[in-house]
C-alpha positions as CSV (number, residue, x, y, z in Angstrom):
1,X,12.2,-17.8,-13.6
2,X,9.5,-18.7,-10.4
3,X,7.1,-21.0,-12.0
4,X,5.4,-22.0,-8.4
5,X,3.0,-18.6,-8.7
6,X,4.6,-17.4,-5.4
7,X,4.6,-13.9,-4.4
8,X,7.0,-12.7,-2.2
9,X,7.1,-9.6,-0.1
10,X,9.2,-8.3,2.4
11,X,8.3,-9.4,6.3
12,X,9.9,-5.5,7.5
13,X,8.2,-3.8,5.0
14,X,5.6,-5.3,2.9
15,X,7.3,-4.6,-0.4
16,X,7.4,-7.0,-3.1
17,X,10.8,-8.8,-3.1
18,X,10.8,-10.6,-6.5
19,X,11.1,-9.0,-9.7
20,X,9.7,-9.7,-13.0
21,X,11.9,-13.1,-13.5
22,X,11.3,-14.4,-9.9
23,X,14.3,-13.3,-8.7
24,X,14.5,-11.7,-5.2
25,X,15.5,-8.2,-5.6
26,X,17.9,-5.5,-3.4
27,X,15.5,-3.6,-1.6
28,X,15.3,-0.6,1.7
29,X,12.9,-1.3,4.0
30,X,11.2,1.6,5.1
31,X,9.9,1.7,8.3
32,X,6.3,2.4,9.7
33,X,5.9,5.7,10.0
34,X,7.7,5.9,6.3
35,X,4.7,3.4,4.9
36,X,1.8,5.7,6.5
37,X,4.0,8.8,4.8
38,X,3.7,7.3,1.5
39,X,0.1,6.1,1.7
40,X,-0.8,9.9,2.7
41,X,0.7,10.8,-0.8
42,X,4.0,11.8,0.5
43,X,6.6,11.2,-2.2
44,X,10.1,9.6,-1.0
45,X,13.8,11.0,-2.5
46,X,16.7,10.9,-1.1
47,X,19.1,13.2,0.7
48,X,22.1,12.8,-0.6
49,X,24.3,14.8,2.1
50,X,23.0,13.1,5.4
51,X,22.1,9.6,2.8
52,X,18.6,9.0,4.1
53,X,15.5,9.1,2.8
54,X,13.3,12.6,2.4
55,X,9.6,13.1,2.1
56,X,7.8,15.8,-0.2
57,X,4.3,16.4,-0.1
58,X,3.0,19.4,-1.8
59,X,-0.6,20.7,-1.2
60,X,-2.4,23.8,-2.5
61,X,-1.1,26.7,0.3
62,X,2.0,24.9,1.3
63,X,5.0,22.3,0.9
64,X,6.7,20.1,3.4
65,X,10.4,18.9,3.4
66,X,10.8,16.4,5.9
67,X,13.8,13.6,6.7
68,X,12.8,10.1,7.4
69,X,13.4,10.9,11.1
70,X,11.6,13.7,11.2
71,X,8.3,11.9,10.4
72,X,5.8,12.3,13.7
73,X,3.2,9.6,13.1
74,X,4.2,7.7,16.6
75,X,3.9,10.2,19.0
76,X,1.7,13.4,17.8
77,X,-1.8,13.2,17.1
78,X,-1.4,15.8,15.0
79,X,0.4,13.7,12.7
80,X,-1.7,10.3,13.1
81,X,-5.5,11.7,12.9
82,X,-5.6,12.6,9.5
83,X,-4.5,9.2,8.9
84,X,-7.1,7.9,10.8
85,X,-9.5,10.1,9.2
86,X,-8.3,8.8,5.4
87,X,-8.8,4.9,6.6
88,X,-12.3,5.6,8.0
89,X,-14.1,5.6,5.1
90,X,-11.8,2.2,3.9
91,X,-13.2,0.0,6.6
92,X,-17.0,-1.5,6.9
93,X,-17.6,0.6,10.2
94,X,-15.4,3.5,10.3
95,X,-12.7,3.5,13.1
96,X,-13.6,4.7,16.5
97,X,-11.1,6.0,19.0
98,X,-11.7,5.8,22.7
99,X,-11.3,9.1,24.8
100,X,-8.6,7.1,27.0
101,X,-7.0,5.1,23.3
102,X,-3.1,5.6,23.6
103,X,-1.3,6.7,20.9
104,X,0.5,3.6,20.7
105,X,-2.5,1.4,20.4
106,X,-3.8,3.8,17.5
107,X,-0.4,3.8,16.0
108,X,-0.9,0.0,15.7
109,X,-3.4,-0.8,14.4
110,X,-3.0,2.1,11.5
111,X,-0.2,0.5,10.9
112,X,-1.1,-3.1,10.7
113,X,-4.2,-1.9,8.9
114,X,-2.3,-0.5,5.9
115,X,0.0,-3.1,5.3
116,X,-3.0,-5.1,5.1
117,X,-4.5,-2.8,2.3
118,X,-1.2,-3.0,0.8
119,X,-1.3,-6.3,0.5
120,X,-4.8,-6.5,-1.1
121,X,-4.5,-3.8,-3.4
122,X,-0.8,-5.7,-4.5
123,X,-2.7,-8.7,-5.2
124,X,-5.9,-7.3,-7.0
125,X,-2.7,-5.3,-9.2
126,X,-1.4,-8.8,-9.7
127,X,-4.6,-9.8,-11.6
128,X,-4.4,-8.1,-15.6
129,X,-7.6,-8.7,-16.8
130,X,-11.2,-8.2,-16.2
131,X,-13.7,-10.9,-17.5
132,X,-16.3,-9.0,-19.5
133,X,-19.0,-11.8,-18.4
134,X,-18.7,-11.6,-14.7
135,X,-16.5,-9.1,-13.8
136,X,-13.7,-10.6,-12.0
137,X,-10.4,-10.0,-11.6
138,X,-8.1,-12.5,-13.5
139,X,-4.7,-13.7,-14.9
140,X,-6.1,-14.9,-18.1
141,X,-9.3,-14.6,-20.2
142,X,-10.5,-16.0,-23.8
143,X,-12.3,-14.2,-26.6
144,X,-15.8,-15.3,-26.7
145,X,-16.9,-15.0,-30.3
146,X,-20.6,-15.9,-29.9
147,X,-21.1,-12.9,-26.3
148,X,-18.2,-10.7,-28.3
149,X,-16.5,-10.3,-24.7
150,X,-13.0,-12.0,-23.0
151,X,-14.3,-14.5,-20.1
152,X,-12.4,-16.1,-17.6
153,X,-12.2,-20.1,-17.4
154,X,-15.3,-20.0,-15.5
155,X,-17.4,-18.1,-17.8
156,X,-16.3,-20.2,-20.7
């Protein structure tokens, strides 16, 4: 087992790459425009005539069927502006696209903005417990007898 408290995640994809023992696990990369499908609630299967990946997403008057390579995030706004519209309210400012933005540029940085969420809301999931004292997020907590709570070291 990993002892050394490292977390590991794929470079391509941003998926964890160790499992429960520490061990580094078999694992697809998906690729951009498959990450933004899955944080807009997209669920991935898999075609098993052509072998690739398919997304689902069912909403209240409709259902879509799409193939990995069907997936239109890089080049239709169509496809990237409701994304945009679903980070807005995740960022301090909202986000603000220029009248002469290219798609490519917006394409970007949603990308590299959800892999960074990923990556925080992997690491607030690696924390189990919340200390009933202060309210962080930690590995490990204590029964206080005398506040009838669990605290964390520092609350101790």
């Amino acid at each position: 087992m990993n002892n050394n408290n490292e977390y590991k995640t794929c470079p391509d994809c941003c998926y964890d790459i160790l499992d429960d023992e520490g061990d580094v696990m078999d694992h697809e990369c998906i690729s951009d425009n498959e990450m933004i499908a899955e944080f807009m609630g997209w669920k991935r299967g898999k075609n098993e005539e052509t072998n690739t990946n398919q997304y689902f997403l069912a909403q209240p008057e409709h259902w879509y069927l799409k193939d990995e390579n069907e997936l239109e995030y890089h080049t239709s706004w169509d496809w990237l502006m409701p994304v945009i519209l679903k980070l807005s309210p995740l960022t301090e400012c909202g986000i603000k696209i220029q009248r002469n933005e290219t798609i490519e540029s917006a394409y970007s940085f949603v990308v590299k903005f959800i892999k960074e969420h990923n990556e925080v809301n992997r690491l607030v999931d690696l924390s189990k417990y919340i200390c009933g004292s202060c309210g962080d997020r930690v590995n490990t907590v204590a029964f206080n007898e005398d506040k009838d709570v669990d605290e964390c070291v520092n609350c101790m």
